[in-house]
C-alpha positions as CSV (number, residue, x, y, z in Angstrom):
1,X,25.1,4.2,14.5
2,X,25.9,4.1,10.6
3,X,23.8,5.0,8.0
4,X,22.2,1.2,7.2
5,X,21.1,1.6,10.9
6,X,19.2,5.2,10.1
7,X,18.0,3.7,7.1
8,X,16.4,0.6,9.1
9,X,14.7,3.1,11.8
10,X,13.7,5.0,8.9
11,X,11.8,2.1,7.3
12,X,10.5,0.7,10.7
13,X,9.2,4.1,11.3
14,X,7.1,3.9,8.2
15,X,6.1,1.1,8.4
16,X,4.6,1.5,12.1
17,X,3.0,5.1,10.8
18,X,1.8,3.7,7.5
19,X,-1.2,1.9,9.5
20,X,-1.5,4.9,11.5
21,X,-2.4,7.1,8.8
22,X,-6.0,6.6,8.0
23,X,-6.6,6.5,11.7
24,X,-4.8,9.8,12.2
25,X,-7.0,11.3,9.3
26,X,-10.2,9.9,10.6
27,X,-9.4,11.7,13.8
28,X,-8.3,14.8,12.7
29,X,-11.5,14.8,11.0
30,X,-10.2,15.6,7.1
31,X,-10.4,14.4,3.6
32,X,-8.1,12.8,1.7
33,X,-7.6,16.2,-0.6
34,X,-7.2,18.5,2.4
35,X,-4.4,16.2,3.5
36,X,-2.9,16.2,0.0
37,X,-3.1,20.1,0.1
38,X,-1.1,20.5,3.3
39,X,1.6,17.9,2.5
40,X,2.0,18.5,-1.8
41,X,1.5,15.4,-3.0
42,X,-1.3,14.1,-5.4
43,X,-4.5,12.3,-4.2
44,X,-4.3,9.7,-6.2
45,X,-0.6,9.1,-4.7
46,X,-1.8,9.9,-0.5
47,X,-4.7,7.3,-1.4
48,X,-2.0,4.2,-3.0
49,X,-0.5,5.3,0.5
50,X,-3.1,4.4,2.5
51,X,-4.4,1.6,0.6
52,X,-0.9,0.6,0.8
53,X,-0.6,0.2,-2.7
54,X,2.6,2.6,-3.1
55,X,5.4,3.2,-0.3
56,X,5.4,6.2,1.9
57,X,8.5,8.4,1.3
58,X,10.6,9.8,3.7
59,X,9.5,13.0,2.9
60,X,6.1,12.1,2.7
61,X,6.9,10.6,6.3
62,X,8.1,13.7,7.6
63,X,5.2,15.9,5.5
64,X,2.7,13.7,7.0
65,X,4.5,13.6,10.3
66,X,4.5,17.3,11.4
67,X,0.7,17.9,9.9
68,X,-0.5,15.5,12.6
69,X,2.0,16.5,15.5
70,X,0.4,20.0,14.9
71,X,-2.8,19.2,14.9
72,X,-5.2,19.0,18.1
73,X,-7.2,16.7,17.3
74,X,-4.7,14.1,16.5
75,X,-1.2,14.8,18.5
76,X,-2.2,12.8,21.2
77,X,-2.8,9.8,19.6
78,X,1.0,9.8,18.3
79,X,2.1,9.6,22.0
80,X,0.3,6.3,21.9
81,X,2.0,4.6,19.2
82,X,4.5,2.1,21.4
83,X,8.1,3.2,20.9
84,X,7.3,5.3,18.0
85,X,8.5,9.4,19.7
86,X,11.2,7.7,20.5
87,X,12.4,5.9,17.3
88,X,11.6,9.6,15.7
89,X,13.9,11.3,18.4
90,X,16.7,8.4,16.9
91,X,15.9,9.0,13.4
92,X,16.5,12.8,13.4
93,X,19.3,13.1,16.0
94,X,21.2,10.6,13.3
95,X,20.6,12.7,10.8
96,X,21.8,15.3,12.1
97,X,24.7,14.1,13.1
98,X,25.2,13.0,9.6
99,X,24.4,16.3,8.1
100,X,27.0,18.4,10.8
């Protein structure tokens, strides 16, 4: 796989989570500012997120990513998304290939 191909997972990946993320913060029972607190980034940026006003970062992905795998309340319902552990399994085995 070359890099374009990580890239592409990489914006598929968001864009199947981007939906996912008000869902996965309704369940996990928490306000927009907790959310901000655990991953660093502004409110006013996490909301433009989920409004889908402003793109989700990579980091942002990955921030938002591991506060929700880690949580109870909500790691189940990541199991659900269709093709989505898998597509993350792809995404970070490239990149580590690519940063060996």
């Amino acid at each position: 796989m070359n890099s374009t191909d990580n890239v592409d997972i990489r914006r598929n990946l968001i864009e199947v989570f981007k939906d996912e993320v008000p869902v996965l913060r309704t369940k996990a029972r928490i306000s927009q500012e907790i959310v901000t607190e655990k991953i660093g980034v502004s409110r006013q940026t996490y909301s433009s997120i989920e409004t889908g006003k402003r793109e989700m970062s990579w980091t942002v992905f990955l921030a938002l990513l591991a506060y929700f795998q880690n949580n109870g309340l909500t790691r189940g319902a990541l199991s659900k998304i269709d093709g989505f552990e898998e597509m993350v399994s792809q995404a970070i085995d490239e990149n580590t290939k690519t940063n060996s």
